[in-house]
C-alpha positions as CSV (number, residue, x, y, z in Angstrom):
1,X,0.5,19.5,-21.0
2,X,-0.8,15.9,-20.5
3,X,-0.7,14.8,-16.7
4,X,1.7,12.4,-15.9
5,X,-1.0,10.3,-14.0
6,X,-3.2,10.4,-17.2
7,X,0.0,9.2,-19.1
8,X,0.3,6.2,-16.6
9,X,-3.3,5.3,-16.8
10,X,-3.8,4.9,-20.6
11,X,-0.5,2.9,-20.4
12,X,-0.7,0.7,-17.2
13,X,-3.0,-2.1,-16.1
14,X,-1.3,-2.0,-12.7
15,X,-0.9,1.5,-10.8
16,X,0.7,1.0,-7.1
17,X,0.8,3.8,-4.6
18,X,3.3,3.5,-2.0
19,X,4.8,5.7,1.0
20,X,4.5,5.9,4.4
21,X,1.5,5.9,7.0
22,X,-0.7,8.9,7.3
23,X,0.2,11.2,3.4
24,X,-3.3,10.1,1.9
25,X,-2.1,6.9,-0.2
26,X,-5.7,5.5,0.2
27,X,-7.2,8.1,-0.6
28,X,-5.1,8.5,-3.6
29,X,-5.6,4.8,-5.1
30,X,-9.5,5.8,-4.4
31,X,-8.9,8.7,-7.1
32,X,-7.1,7.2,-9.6
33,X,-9.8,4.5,-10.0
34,X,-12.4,6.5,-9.9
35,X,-10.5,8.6,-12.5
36,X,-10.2,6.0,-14.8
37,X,-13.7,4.9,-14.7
38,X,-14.9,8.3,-15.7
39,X,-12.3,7.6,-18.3
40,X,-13.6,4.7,-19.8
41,X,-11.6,2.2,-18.4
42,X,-12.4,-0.3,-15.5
43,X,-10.7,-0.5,-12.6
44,X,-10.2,-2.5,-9.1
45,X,-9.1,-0.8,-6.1
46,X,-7.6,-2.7,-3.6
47,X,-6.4,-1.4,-0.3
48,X,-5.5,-2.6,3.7
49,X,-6.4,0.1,5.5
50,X,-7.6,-0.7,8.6
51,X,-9.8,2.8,9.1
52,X,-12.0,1.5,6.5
53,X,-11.6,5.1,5.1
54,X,-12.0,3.7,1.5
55,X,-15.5,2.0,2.1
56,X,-17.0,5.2,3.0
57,X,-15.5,7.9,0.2
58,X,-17.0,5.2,-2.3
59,X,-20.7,5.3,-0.7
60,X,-20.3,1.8,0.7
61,X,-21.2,0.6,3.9
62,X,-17.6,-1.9,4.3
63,X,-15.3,-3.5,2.2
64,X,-14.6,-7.3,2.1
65,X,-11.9,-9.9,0.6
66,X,-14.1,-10.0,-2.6
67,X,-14.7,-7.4,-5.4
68,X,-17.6,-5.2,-5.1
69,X,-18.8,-3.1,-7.3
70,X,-19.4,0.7,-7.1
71,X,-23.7,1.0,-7.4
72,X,-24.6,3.4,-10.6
73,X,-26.8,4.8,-8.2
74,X,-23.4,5.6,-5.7
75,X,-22.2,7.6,-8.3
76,X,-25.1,9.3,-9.6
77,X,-25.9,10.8,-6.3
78,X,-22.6,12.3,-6.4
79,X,-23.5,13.9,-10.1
80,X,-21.0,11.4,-11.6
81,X,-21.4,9.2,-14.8
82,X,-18.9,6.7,-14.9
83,X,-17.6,5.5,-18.3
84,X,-16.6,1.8,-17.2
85,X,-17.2,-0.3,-13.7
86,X,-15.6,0.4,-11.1
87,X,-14.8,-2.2,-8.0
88,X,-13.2,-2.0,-4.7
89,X,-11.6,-4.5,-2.2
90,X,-10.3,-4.6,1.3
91,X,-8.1,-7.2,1.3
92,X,-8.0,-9.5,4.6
93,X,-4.9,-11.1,5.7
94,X,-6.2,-13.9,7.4
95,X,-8.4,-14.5,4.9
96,X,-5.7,-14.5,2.1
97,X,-3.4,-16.2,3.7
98,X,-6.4,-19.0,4.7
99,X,-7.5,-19.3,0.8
100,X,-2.9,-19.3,-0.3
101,X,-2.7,-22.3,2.0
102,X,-5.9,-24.0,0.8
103,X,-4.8,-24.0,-2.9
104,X,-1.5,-24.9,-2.6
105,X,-1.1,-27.3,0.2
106,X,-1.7,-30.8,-0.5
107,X,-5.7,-31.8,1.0
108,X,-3.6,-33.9,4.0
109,X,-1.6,-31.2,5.2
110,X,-4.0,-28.0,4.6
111,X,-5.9,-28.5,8.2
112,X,-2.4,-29.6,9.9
113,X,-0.8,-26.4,8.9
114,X,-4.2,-23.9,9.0
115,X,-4.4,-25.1,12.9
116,X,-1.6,-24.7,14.2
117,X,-0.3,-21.4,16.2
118,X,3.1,-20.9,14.0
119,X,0.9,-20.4,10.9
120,X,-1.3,-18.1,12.9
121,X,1.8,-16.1,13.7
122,X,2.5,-16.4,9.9
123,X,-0.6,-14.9,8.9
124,X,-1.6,-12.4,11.4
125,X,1.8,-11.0,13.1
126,X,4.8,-12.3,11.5
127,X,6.7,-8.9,9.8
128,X,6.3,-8.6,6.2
129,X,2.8,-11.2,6.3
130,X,0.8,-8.0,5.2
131,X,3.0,-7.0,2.6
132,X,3.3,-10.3,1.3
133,X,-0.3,-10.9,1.0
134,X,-1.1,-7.3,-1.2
135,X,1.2,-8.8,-3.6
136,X,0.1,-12.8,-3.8
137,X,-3.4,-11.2,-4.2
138,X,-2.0,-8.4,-6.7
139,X,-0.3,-11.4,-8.7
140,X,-3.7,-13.6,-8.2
141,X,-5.9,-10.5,-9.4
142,X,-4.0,-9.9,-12.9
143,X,-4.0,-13.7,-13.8
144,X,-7.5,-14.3,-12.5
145,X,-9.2,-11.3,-13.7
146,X,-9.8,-9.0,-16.3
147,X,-10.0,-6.0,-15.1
148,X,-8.4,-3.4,-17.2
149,X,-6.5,-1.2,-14.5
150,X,-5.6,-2.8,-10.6
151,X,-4.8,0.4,-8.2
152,X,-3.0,-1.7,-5.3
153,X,-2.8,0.3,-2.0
154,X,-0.1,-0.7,-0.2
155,X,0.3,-1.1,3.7
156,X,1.6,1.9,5.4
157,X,5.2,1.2,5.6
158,X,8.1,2.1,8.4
159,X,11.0,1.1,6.0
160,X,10.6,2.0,2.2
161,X,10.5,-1.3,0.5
162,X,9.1,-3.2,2.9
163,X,6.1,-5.0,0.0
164,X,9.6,-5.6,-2.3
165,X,11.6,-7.3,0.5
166,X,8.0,-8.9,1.9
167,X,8.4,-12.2,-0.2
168,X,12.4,-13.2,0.9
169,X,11.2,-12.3,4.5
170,X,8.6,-15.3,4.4
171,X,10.8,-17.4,2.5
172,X,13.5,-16.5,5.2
173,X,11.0,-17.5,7.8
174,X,10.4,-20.9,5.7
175,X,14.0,-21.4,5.4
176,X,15.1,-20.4,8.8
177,X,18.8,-21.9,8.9
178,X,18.4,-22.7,12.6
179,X,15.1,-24.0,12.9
180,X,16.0,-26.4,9.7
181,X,19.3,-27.4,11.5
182,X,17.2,-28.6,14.9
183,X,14.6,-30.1,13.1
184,X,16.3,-31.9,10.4
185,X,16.2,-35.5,11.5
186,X,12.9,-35.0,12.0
187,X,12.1,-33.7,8.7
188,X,14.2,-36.2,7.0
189,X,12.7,-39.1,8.4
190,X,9.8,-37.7,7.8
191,X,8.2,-37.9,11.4
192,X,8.3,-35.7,14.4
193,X,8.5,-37.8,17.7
194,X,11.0,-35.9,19.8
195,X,13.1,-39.4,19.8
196,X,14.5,-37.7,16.6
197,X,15.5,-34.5,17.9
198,X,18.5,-36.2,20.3
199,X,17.2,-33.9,23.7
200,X,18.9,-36.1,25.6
201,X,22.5,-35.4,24.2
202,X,21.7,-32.1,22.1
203,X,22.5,-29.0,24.8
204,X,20.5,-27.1,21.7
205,X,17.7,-28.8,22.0
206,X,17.0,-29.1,25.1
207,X,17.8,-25.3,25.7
208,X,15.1,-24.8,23.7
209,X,13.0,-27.0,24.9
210,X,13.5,-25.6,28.5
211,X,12.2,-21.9,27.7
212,X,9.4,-23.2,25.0
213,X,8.6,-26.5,26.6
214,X,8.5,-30.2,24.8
215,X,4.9,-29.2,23.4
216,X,6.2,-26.2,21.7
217,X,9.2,-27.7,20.3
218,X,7.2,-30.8,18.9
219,X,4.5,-28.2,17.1
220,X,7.1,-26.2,15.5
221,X,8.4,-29.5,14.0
222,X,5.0,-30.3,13.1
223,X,4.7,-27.2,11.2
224,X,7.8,-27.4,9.8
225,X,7.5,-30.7,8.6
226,X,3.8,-29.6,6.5
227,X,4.3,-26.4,5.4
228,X,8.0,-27.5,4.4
229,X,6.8,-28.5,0.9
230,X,5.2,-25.2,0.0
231,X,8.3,-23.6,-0.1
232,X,9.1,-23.8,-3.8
233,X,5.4,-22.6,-4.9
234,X,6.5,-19.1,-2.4
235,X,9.6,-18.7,-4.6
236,X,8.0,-19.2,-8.1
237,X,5.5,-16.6,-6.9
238,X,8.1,-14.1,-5.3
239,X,9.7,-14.2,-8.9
240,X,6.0,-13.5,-10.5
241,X,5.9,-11.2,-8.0
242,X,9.3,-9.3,-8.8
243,X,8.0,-9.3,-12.4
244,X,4.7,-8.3,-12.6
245,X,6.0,-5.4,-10.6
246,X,9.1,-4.7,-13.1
247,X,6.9,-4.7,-16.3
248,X,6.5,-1.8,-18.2
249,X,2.3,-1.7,-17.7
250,X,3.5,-1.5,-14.2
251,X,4.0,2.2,-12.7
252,X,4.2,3.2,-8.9
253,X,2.6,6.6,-7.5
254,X,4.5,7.7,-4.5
255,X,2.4,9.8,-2.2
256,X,4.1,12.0,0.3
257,X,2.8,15.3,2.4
258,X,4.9,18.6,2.3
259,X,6.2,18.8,5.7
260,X,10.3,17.9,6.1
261,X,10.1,14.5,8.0
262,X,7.6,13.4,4.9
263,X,9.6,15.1,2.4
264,X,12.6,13.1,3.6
265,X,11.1,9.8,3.5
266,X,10.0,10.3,-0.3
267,X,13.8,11.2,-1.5
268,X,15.0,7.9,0.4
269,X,11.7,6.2,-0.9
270,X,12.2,7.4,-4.7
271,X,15.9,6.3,-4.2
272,X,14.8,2.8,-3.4
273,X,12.3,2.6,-6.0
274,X,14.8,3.9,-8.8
275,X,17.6,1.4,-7.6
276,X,15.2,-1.5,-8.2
277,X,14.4,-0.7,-11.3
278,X,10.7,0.3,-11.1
279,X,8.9,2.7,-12.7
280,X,7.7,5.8,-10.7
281,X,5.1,7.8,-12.3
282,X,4.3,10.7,-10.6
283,X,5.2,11.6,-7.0
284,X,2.1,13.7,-5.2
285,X,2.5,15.6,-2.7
286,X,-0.7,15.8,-0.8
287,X,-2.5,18.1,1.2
288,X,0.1,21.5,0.0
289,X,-0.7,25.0,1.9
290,X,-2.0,27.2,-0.9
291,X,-0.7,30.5,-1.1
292,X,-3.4,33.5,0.3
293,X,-4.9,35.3,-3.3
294,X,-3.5,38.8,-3.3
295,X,-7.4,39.8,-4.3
296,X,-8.1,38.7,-0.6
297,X,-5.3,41.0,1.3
298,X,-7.1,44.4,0.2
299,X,-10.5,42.6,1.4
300,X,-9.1,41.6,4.9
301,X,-8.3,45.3,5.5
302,X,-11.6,46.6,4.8
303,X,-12.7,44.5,8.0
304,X,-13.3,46.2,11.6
305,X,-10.2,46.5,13.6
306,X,-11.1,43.5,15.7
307,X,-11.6,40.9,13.1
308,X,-8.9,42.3,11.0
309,X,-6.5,41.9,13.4
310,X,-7.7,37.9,13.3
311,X,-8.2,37.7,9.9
312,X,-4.6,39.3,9.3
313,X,-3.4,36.5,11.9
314,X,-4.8,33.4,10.2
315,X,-3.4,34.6,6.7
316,X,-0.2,35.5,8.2
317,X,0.0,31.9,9.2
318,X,-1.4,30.1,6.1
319,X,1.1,32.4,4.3
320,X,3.9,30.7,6.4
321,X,3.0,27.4,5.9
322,X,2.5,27.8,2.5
323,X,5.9,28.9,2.1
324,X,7.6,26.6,3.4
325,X,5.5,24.0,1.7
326,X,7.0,25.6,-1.7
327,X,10.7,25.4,0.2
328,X,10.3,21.6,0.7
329,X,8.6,21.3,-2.3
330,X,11.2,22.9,-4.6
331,X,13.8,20.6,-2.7
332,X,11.9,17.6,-3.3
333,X,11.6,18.5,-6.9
334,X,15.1,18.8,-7.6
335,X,16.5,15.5,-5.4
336,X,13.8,13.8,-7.3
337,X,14.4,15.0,-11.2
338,X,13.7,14.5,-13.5
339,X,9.9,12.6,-11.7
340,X,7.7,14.8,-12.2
341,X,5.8,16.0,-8.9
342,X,1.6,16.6,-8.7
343,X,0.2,18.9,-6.2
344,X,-2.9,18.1,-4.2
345,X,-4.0,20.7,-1.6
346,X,-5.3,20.9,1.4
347,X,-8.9,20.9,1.3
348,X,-11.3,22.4,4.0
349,X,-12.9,19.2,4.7
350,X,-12.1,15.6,4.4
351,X,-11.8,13.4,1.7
352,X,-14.9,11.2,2.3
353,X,-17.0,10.9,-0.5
354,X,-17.1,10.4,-4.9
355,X,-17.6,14.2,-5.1
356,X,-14.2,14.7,-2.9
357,X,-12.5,12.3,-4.5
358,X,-13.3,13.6,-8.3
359,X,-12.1,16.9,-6.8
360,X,-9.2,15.8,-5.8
361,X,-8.9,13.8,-9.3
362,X,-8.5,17.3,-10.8
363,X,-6.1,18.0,-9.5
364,X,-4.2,14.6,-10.4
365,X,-5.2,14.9,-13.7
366,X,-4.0,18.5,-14.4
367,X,-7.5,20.3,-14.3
368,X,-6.5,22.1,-11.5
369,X,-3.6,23.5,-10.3
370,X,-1.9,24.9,-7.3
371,X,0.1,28.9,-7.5
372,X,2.7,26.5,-5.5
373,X,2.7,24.6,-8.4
374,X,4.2,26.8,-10.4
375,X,6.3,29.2,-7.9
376,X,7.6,25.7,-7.1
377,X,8.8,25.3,-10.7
């Protein structure tokens, strides 16, 4: 049977793993490039993730805001033999966010608004800015380049669509109702002396302007006023963005782990994702118990009767965990139907290098597969 991930590769030119912080999604995006390099097709993987985790499973030293690609030599350390480049990217906000405002401001506003302390917020702290800025540089990256497959790792998220809702957060933040309401003389007029704001008989304003000061008030108008006619480039883009992600050469991998609180998220994640529409290739479940052999029960009892009794501990506890790994699994399978689920397990050591990641990649693929995987159903 053909893997569903191998289906989704030969048919996508964008794959974007989602779920929540911590269930391996970096690590994941990692594979499925690396995957379809050996494959024969190219690939981009571009990730936030500030642990730099990605840098060093692909055998480089860091990541920057520009494509690198993977040395032949990387690879042929780790016995590999890539069919097709591979490239990887750690996108920076700041930096993203500096380069969005430099294209698409006009020259006499693109210092005004990159020097003030609101677009610092906007770029650095403001809710939904990291979100936002994986997809502008997804959207820039498939109309710029040419790379045959874009593995977008998206930012570890708290609620389940928070890279869908990212773009009408910003433009909420443009638009603010209240902020347009104070400052619209000033905006109209076109100037911001605080003559136009009325302090003297608006109780709004100068409420304001008592717990943020004059200064404050002025600045926000300022940035108001420049950034003001940016505002209908953010919504032509939020509708590429909606797009791009709603074509069919678009398919999303969620990554979740086995235990309940993860298990959880995914069915309330997978909800989301099928309500708006998107295309969900595979969900993997990372880092599953596997079940003890039976060959290695008989072998255990062979032991002395001190190390059995440690040895017979340690199983006894895998055992557990691996059961209820199938439990939450099976659950999972059925909320989710008819997606079909991949099983990674839980390997001895980390997932740090090529040679980790192609194991892992067969399991993704199908080469491998767990006993959960089929007790599971």
């Amino acid at each position: 049977m053909t893997s569903p991930l191998r289906k989704a590769l030969e048919g996508s030119s964008v794959l974007v793993t989602v779920g929540s912080g911590g269930v391996g999604k970096t690590t994941v995006a990692a594979t499925l490039a690396l995957r379809a390099a050996m494959e024969g097709k190219g690939s981009l993987v571009v990730t936030i993730d500030p642990a730099k985790r990605l840098a060093n499973s692909l055998g480089l030293s860091a990541l920057g805001n520009t494509e690198a690609r993977i040395p032949d030599a990387t690879f042929a350390a780790a016995g590999l033999g890539p069919q097709a480049p591979m490239h990887a990217m750690m996108l920076d906000m700041k930096r993203t966010w500096d380069e969005l405002i430099e294209r698409r401001a006009p020259p006499d506003k693109r210092e005004k608004i990159l020097n003030t302390r609101f677009y610092q917020a906007l770029s650095t702290a403001l809710a939904g800015s990291q979100e936002y800025v994986a997809m502008e540089k997804l959207c820039e990256l498939r109309a710029e380049r040419d790379y045959p497959l874009v593995v977008l790792d998206t930012p570890p998220t708290a609620h389940a669509l928070d890279f869908l809702d990212a773009p009408s957060r910003i433009l909420d933040f443009l638009d603010n109702d209240a902020a347009k309401w104070l400052l619209t003389p000033a905006l109209a007029a076109g100037k911001v002396g605080l003559r136009l704001f009325n302090l003297g008989g608006s109780y709004v304003a100068k409420t304001i302007a008592r717990f943020t000061g004059t200064e404050t008030l002025q600045q926000l108008a300022d940035f108001m006023l420049n950034i003001s006619g940016l505002n209908e480039g953010f919504r032509e883009r939020a509708h590429e963005t909606r797009a791009l992600l709603e074509a069919p050469t678009t398919s999303f991998v969620l990554v979740t782990g086995p235990m309940p609180e993860r298990l959880d998220e995914a069915i309330f994640f997978h909800t989301l994702l099928a309500q708006n529409k998107l295309n969900v290739a595979a969900i993997v479940v990372n880092r599953v118990h596997s079940p003890v052999p039976d060959a290695l029960w008989p072998q255990v009892a062979r032991l002395p009767q001190e190390l059995l009794r440690k040895f017979e501990k340690t199983l006894k506890e895998n055992e557990h965990l691996a059961t209820q790994d199938a439990r939450g699994i099976a659950r999972l399978r059925e909320a989710c139907a008819p997606t079909p689920l991949v099983l990674v397990p839980r390997f001895e050591r980390d997932v740090h290098d090529l040679r980790m990641l192609w194991e892992t990649s067969r399991y993704l693929w199908g080469d491998a597969r767990l006993q959960t995987d089929e007790a599971a159903g």
